[in-house]
VEXNU-573222 format. One record per residue (C-alpha): x, y, z; chain. Coordinates in Angstrom, 3 decimals. Example, Ala and Ser with C-alpha at 12.3 -4.5 7.8 and 13.67 -1.06 7.14 Angstrom:
BEGIN
[node [12.300 -4.500 7.800] A]
[node [13.670 -1.060 7.140] A]
! end
This chain:
BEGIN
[node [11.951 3.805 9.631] A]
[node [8.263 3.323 10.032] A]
[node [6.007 6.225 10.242] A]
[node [1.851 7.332 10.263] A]
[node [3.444 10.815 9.703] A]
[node [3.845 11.855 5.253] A]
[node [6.052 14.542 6.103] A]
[node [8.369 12.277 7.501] A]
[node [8.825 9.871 5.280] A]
[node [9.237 12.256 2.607] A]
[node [11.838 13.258 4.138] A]
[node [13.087 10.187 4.407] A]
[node [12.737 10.331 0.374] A]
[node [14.374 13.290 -0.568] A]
[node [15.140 12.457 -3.837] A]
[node [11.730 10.756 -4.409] A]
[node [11.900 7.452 -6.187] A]
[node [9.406 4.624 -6.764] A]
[node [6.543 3.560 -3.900] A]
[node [4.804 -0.160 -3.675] A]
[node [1.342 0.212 -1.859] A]
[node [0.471 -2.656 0.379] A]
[node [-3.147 -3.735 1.331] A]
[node [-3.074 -6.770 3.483] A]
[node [-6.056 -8.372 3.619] A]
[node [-6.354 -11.853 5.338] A]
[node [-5.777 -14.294 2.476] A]
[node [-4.076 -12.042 0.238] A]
[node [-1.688 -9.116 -0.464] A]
[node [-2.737 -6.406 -3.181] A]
[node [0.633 -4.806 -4.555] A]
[node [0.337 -1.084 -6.547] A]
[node [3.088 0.627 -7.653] A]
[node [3.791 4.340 -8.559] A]
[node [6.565 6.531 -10.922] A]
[node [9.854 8.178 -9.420] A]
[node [8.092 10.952 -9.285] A]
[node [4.849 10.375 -7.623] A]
[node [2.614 11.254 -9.992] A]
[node [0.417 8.259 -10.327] A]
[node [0.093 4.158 -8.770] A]
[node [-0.995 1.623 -11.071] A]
[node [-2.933 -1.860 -9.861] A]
[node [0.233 -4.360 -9.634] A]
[node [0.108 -8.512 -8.481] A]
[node [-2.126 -9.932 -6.147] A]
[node [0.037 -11.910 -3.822] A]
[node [-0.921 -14.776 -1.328] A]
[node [-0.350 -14.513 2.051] A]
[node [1.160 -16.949 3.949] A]
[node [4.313 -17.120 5.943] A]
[node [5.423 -13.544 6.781] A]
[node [9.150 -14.567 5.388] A]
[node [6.992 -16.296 2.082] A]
[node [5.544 -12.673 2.240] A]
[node [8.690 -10.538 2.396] A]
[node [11.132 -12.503 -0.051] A]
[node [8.244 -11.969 -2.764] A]
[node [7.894 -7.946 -1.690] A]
[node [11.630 -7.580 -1.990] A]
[node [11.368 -9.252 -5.325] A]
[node [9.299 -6.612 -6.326] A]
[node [10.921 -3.906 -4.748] A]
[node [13.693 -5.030 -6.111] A]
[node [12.607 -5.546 -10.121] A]
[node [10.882 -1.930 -9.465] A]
[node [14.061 -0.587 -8.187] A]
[node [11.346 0.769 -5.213] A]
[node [12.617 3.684 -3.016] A]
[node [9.526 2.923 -0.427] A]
[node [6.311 1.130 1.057] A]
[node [2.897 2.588 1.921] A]
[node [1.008 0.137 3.683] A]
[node [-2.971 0.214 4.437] A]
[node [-3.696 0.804 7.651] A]
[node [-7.465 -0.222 8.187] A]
[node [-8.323 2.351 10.581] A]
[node [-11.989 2.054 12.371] A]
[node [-14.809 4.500 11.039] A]
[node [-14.012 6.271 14.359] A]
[node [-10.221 6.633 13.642] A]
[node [-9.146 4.428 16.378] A]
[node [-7.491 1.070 16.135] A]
[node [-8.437 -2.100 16.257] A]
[node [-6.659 -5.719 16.024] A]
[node [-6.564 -5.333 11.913] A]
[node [-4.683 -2.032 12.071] A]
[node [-2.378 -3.622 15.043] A]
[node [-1.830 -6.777 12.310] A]
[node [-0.722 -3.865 9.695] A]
[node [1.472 -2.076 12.401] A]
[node [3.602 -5.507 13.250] A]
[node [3.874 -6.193 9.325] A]
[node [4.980 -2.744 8.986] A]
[node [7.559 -3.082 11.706] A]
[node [8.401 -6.513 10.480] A]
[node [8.724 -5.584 6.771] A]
[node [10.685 -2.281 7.927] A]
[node [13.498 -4.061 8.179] A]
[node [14.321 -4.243 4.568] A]
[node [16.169 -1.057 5.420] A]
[node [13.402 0.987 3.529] A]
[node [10.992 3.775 5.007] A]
[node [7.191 2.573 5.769] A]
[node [4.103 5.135 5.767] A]
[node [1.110 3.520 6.893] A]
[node [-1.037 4.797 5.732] A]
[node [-5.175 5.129 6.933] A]
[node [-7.264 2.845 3.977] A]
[node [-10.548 3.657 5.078] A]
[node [-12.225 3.673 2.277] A]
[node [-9.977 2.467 -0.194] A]
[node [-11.740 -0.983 -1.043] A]
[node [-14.940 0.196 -1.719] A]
[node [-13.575 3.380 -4.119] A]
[node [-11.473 0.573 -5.676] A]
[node [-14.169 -1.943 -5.869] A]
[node [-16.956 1.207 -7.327] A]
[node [-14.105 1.956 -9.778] A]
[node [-14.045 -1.660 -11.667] A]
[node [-18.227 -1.666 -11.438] A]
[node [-17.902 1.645 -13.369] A]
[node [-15.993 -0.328 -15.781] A]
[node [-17.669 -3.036 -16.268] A]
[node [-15.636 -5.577 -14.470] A]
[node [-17.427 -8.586 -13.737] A]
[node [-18.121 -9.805 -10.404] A]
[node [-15.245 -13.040 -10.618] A]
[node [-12.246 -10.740 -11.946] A]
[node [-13.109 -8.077 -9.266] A]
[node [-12.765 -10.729 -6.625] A]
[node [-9.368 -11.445 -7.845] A]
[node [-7.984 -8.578 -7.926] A]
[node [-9.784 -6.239 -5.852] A]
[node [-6.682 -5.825 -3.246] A]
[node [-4.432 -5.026 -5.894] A]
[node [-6.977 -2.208 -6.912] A]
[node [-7.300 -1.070 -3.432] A]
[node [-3.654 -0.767 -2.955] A]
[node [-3.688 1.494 -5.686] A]
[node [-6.527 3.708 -4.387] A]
[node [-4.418 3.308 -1.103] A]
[node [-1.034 4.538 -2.961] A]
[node [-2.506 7.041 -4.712] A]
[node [-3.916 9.228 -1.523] A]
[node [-0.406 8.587 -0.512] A]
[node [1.789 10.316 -3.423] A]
[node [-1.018 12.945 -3.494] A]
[node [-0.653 14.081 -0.320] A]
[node [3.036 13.357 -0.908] A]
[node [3.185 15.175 -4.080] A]
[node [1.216 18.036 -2.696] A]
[node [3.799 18.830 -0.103] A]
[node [0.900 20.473 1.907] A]
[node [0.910 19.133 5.694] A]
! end
């Protein structure tokens, strides 16, 4: 199941369990991860992409070390809300990556790198570590909207 809608794929996840947040970029894959019960994502691995089945077997390696219930995937929306060919690239990985039998929410990411990127400035994170592992940061800030809206139960 692959779905834009949060209502849905909680219900898909009635018992709740563990989420990975996705943020494809174009050389990379940021991975997050959050608790059973939705309370909060933490930064995970910055993967590189490459091959999409490279890129799956090392997702269901982590889904599967995580014991994940779910995926919430970026989906880089235009200021304007439409679609363009980024959000199309995240909508075929999503149907692609669906197929590990688990329920996908893609989810809209505007935003999420810049919040992620202001967040590790406000620490004090220098400019070379950022740029490692600003994806994996982002897919955390991406996560986290997720399991609060999730969480919230208000849709």
């Amino acid at each position: 199941m692959i779905t834009e809608d949060a209502a849905e794929f909680r219900d898909a996840l009635p018992q709740g369990g563990a989420l990975i947040g996705l943020d494809l970029g174009t050389k990379t894959i940021g991975t997050a991860f959050c608790d059973a019960s939705w309370s909060f994502a933490t930064a995970g691995k910055t993967l590189p992409k490459g091959k999409f089945s490279r890129d799956k077997a090392a997702i269901e390696a982590l889904v599967g070390e995580r014991n994940v219930k779910g995926l919430v995937i970026g989906l880089p929306l235009n200021m304007d809300g439409t679609a363009g060919p980024r959000a199309q690239a995240s909508r075929a990985f999503g149907r692609n990556i669906a197929a590990m039998g688990l329920p996908v929410l893609l989810w809209d990411e505007r935003w999420s790198t810049s919040s992620a990127e202001r967040d590790m400035i406000a620490q004090d994170i220098s400019r070379a570590k950022r740029a490692e592992k600003i994806d994996s940061h982002a897919a955390a800030v991406i996560l986290q909207g997720a399991i609060d809206r999730l969480a919230g139960g208000v849709f």
